[in-house]
N, C-alpha and C positions, 0 to 999 in steps of 0.2 A: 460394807458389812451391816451397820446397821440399817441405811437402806433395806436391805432384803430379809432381814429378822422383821422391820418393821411390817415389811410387804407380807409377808408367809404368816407373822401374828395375825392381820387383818384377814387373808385366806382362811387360815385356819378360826378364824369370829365367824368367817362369811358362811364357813361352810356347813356350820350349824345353823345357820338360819333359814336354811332351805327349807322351806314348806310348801303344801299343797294350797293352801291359802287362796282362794280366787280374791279377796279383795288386795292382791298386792297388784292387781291390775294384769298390763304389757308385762312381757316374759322382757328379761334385759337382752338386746339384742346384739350378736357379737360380729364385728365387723367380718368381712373375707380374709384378710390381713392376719385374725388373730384366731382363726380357724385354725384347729391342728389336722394336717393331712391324715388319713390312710396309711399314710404308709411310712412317717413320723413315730405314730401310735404305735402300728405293728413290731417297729425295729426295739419298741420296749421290751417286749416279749423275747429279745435275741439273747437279755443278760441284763444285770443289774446293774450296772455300770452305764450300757444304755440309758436305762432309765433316771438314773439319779444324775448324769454329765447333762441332763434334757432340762432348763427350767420347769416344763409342764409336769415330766415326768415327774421331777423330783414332787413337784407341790403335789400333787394326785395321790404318789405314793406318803405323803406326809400325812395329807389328809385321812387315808386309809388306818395307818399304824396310829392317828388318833383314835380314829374309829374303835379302833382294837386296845385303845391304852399303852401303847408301846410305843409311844415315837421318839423317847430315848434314846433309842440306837439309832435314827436317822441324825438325829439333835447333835450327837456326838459325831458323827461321821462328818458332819458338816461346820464343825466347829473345829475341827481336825485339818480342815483343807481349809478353812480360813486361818490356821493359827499357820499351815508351813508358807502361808503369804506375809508373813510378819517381815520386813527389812530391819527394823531398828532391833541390834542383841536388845538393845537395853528394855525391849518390849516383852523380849522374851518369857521372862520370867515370873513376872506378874498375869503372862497370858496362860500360859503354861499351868500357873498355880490356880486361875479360874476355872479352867477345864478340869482339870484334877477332882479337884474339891466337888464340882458339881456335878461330875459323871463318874469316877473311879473312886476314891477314897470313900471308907465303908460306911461315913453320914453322909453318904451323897445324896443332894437333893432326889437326883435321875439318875441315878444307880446304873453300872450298865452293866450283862453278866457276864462278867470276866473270869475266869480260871484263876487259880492262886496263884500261879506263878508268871504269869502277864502281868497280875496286877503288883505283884511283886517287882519285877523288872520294869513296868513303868512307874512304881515308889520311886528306886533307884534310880530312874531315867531324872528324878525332880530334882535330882541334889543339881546336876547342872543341866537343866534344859536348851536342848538343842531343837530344830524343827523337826528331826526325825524322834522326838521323845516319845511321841506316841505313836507309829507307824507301827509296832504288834499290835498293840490294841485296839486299833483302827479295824487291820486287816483283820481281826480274829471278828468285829462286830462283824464288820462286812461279811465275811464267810456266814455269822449268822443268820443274817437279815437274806441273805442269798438260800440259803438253804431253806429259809422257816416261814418269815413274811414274806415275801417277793411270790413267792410258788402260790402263798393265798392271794396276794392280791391279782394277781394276775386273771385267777379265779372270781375274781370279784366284783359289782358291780360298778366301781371304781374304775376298772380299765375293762371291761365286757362291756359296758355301755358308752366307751366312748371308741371302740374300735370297731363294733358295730356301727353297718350303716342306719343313717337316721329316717326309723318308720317299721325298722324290724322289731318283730315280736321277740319276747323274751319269755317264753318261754312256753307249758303248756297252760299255764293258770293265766294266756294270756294276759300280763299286766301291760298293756299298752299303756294305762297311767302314770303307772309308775315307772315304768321304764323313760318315759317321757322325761318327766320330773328329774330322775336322777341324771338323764345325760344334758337336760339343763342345768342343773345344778353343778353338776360334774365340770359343764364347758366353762362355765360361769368364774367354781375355783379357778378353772386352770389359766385360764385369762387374765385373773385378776395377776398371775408373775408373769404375766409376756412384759 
């Protein structure tokens, strides 16, 4: 787990340092291997579960909901399926009370927006935490993030530039530049969690 916090921190550093820059030289070059298919990409678009069950996908979609200021609700969805991997009880509850504090209780660093009475029933869930303590308020982000972000990013150049073929124009303002630039930069994140 920390492995891949660490991994997706660095992602998420990288992916703001994309720039147009001619003197950062050669474009970083990404093997065959770590190429995402066609038709990988496409099945993002099937559902959001797709996309987030996808190393890539997840990081692409993380990188976006930065973009947007929101990736609290990925943050938590994913700290959620790392917590019902927990085997020791006796982890439980200190892990349980990390989560809490830093996504649901009302100083939460990352605040997530939960209904009163979710956030209510996962209070209650604290007193003894189990791994299904937070499985409402999991599902209630996820219906979020399903209904709100997913539907833009889809729309975005985040996943329109990497599900397009490479050399298509994007659009009428012809940006060949840019569109260039972001599905390198785009490849770049996504590789960096293969």
């Amino acid at each position: 787990a920390k492995d891949m916090k660490h991994r997706l921190g660095f992602l998420l550093q990288k992916s703001d340092s994309c720039d147009y820059s001619s003197s950062q030289g050669k474009k970083e070059k990404i093997s065959s291997s770590q190429r995402l298919s066609q038709e990988e990409v496409r099945k993002w678009a099937d559902s959001l579960e797709n996309l987030i069950h996808h190393d890539r996908g997840l990081a692409a979609f993380r990188a976006f909901l930065k973009s947007e200021y929101s990736e609290e609700n990925i943050e938590f969805w994913v700290s959620c399926e790392e917590y019902k991997k927990t085997k020791s009880p006796a982890k439980l509850s200190p892990k349980a009370r990390k989560i809490y504090d830093e996504f649901i209780s009302v100083q939460a660093t990352k605040e997530v927006n939960l209904d009163s009475c979710t956030r209510e029933k996962t209070s209650h869930n604290m007193l003894e935490p189990t791994l299904s303590c937070f499985d409402e308020a999991q599902r209630k982000i996820f219906t979020l993030m399903e209904k709100d972000s997913y539907r833009r990013f889809l729309k975005s150049p985040y996943y329109l530039d990497l599900v397009s073929p490479p050399g298509a124009g994007c659009g009428p303002e012809n940006c060949k530049r840019n569109h260039t630039h972001t599905l390198d930069c785009n490849s770049n994140i996504i590789s960096q969690c293969a």
